[in-house]
Every structure is written in C-alpha cells, then in structure tokens.
N, C-alpha and C positions, 0 to 999 in steps of 0.2 A: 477072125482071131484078134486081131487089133482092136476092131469097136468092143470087145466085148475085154478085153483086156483095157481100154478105158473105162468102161460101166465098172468094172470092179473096184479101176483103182480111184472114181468118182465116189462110189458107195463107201469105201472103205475112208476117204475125207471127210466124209459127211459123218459119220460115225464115229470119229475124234475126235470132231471139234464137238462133237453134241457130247462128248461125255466131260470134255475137258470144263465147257461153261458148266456143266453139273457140279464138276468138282469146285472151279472156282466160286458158286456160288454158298454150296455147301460147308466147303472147308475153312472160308474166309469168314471171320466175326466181326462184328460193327464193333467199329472202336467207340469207348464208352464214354458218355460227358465230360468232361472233366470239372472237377468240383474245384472252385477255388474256395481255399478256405484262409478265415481272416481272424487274426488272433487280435482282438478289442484291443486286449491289453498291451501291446504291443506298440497299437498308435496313441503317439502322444496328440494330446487336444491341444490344440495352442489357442490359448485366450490373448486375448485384444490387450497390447503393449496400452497403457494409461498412464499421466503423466498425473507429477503430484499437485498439479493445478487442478486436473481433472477430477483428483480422486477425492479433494477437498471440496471440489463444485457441487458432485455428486453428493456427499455427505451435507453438506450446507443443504441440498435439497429435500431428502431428506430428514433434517430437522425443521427447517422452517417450517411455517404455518399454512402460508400458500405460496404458489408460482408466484405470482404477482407481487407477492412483499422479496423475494429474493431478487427478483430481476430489478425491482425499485431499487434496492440500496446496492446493489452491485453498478448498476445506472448513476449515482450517488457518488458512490466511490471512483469510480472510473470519473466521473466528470472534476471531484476535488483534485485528484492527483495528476488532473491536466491541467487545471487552474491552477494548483501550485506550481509545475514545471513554466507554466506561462510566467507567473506573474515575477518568478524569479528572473528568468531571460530577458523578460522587459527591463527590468533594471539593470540586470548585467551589463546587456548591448547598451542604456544610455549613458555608462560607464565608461566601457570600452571607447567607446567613441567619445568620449570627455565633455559629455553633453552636463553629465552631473557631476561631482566628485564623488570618488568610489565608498569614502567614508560615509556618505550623504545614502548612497545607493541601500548599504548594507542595513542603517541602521531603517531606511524604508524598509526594506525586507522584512526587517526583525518586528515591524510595528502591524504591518501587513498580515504576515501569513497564519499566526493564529487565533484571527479574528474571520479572515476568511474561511479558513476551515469550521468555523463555529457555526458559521451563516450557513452551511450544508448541514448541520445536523436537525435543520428545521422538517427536510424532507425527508429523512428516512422514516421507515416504519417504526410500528409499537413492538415489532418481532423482538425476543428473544438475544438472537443472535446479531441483532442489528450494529450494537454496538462492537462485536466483532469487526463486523464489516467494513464499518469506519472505520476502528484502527488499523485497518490495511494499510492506510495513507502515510500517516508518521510510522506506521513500523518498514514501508519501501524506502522512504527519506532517512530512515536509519540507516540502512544498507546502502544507500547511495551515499552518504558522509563517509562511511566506510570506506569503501572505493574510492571517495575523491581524496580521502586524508594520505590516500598515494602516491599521487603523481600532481604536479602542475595542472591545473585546468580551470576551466571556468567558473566554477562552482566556487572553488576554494577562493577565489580571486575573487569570489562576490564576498564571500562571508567572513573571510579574513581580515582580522588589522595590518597585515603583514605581508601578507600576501601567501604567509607558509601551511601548507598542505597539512601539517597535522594542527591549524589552529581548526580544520574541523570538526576536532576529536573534542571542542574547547565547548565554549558557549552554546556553538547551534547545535553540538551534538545532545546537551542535557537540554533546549527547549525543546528538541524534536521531541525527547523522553517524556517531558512535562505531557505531552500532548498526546503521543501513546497512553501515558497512562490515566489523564483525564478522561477517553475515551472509554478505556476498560473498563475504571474504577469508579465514576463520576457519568458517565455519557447523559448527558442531557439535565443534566443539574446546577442548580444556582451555584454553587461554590467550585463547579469546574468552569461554570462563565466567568466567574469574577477571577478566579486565580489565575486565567488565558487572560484575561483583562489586563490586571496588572502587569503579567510578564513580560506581555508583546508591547500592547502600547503604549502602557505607564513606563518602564523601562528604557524603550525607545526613544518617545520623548522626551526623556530626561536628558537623553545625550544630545539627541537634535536641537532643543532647546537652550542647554547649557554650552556647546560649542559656538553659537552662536550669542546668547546675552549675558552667557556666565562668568561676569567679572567680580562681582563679591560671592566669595567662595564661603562653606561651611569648616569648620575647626579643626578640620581634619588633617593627618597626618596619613602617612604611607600612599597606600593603592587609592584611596578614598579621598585623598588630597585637592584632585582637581573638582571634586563635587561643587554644586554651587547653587543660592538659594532657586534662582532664574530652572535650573534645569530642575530643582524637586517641585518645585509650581507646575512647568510641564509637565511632569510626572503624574499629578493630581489631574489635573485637565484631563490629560490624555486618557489616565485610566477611571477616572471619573465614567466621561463620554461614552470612553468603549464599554464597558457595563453597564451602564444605563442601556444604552442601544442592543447591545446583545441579548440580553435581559429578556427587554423588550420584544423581539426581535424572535424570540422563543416562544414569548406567552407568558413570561414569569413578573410576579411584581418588582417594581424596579423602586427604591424610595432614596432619592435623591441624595436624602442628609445621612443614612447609614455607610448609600457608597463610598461617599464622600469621606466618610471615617476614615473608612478602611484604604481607600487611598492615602491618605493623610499617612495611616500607619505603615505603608507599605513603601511609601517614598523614603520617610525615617529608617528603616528596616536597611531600606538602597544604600544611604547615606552612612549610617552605624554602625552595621555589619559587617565588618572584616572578617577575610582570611574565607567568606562563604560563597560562592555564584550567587549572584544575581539569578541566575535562571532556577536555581532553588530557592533561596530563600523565601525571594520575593513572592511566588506564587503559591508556598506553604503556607504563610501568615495569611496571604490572601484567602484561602481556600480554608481555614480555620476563621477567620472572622467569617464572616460568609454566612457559616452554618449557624452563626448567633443571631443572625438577620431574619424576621419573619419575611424568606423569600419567597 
C-alpha cells in the first residue's frame, strides 16, 4: 500500500509539472523589439565654430587664382608685418638705452618704414586680391596706434615728440593711412612709389638734416619757422634717392631730372604749407606730379 501510494503520488508530479511547462510555454509571448525611433528634426547639427580669420582665409581662397598665389602673399604679408615690428624695436631699444637720441630714433623710423614696406611689394603676385593682402600691414599698425594712443608704452615713446600717448593719433597715425591707402588705391604703381618716397624719406630728412646743419632758416613764420635751407636740401636728396631706388627696385623707369622736380616741389610744399600734415600734403603733390611723369 505505500509503494503504490508513492507510484501515485510520483505519477501525479510528473503530470503537473508537464502541464505547467505547457502552460508556461504557451501562455507566455516574446517580448517584442523594441524600435527606437529618432525624430531628425529634433537634433540639432552643430557645424564647426570658425573664427573671422578663418572665414576670410577661406573666402580669400576661394577668389584667388591659385593656392600658390594666396599662400605667396599671405608669406609676404606676414614676413612685412614682422619686419615692421623689428625694425621699430631696433630703434626703440637703442633709444631706451641712450645709445641714440630718441629724437634721432623716431625720425629713423619715420624714414625707414615706408620704403621698407615698398621693397615687399616686389614679391607679391599679379592676383587680384593681392593688393588687399598687403594692406593688411598698415591696416594692423592702424589698430596698433589705436591701442598705443592709451596707455604709456613703447610705441608711443618711439614715435612721439613728447612722449604723450595720443601723439599717436598725430603724424604716424595719417602715414600709416598714407600707406593703407597707397596699397588699395595705388598698389604697385609709379605715383604711390614716389608719394611713399617723399613722405618717408624726403620728410625725414628734412628734420634729421636740419637739426643738425640748419642754421640759416627759410622766411617763415609760426609752425614752419624752424624750417631751414640745410634740411630742404636733405629733403631732396633723401627723396630724390628713395624714388629713384624704389622705382627701380619694381621695374619701373626711374628718370633722374623729373624726380628730381618733384622733390624740389615737394620740399617747397614741406616748407609753405601751413596749417596742413606733412604726412598729407607732402605725399598728395607727390603722387599728383608722379602721374605727369612718363613712368
């Protein structure tokens, strides 16, 4: 009676569990994929942050002609606007250190840097846009006069009589302009060589030479008073030289006795001219005779 009261209640385990995995397998459903679904419009794209250097590099390359003419005047560029920062420091520091007189430093400067700039426009391209490219240089030296006309600094202390911070705003802020705009307006032409001619060197001269040998003065009165014959001789020399060589120096005919003129006129102009910059004047007339010249 027991063995068989086990068989039963063995058979009847067996029996329940076979119906139960029936049921479990039956009554249970597969759970279904699940779809993720992604609404486009919903994610935003994020395009690539570009700076406005970048967005100009890109557009510059785009217009240029070839790779190779943008990367040449951008090369151009970048190497004047290191050579200007040099050639101003040089003189600062033998300033500072009282190697030269500061007066002496500036008016180098003044005779210097837009001749040097000139001598770079030998190697830019025949591009387009090339002339842009260059003015990058005097339109950064704009914005750097800007800033210096702020504060005390090194800058101003080069290029000042005075040593005061808004005489930046003065003289070297319209030759920088001069120079800007012979680039844009003029870029590689006889009457923006000669009008950079007279401004820088002819003008320069003038004073470096007349502080030095200028004891019989010209007729003048007021602002124009200390002019003197000594310093409008250097005046001629200097911007004779510088135009002839620049001239030259481009490819362009250079004819000795016409520059020579227009020096002549332009030193007159320095000396007669009241109430006007020098850094206008002088490079207007210049830059109007010029164009009468088979240059």
């Amino acid at each position: 009676m027991p063995l068989a009261r086990m068989l039963l209640l063995a058979t009847c385990q067996t029996t329940l569990a076979r119906r139960i995995q029936h049921v479990s397998f039956v009554g249970a459903r597969p759970a279904a994929p699940r779809v993720v679904r992604t609404n486009l419009r919903s994610i935003a794209v994020r395009r690539p942050r570009l700076s406005n250097s970048l967005r100009l590099a890109a557009l510059a390359g785009l217009l240029y002609e070839s790779r190779e003419s943008l990367l040449n005047d951008a090369g151009c560029t970048a190497g004047a606007a290191l050579g200007a920062v040099a050639w101003i420091k040089v003189w600062t520091t033998l300033a500072d250190r009282e190697i030269i007189d500061a007066k002496l430093a500036r008016k180098i400067v003044h005779c210097g840097s837009g001749p040097l700039y000139l001598l770079v426009w030998k190697f830019y391209s025949d591009a387009a846009l090339a002339r842009f490219v260059a003015a990058i240089v005097p339109a950064l030296n704009i914005a750097k006069l800007q800033r210096a006309s702020e504060s005390d600094n090194e800058l101003t202390r080069a290029i000042s009589r005075s040593g005061d911070p808004l005489e930046a705003l003065g003289g070297p802020y319209l030759y920088t302009w001069v120079l800007l705009l012979a680039a844009l307006l003029a870029f590689r032409t006889p009457s923006a060589v000669v009008a950079v001619a007279q401004m820088s060197a002819g003008d320069g001269l003038a004073d470096i030479v007349g502080r030095r040998f200028g004891r019989r003065k010209w007729f003048c009165s007021g602002a124009n008073a200390d002019k003197s014959y000594a310093g409008s001789l250097g005046f001629v020399v200097g911007a004779t030289a510088a135009s002839v060589g620049l001239l030259t120096w481009l490819g362009f005919a250079a004819p000795v006795p016409g520059l020579l003129g227009i020096s002549c006129v332009c030193a007159l102009v320095e000396v007669f001219v009241p109430g006007v910059d020098d850094n206008i004047s002088v490079p207007a007339v210049g830059a109007l005779l010029a164009l009468a010249l088979p240059l």
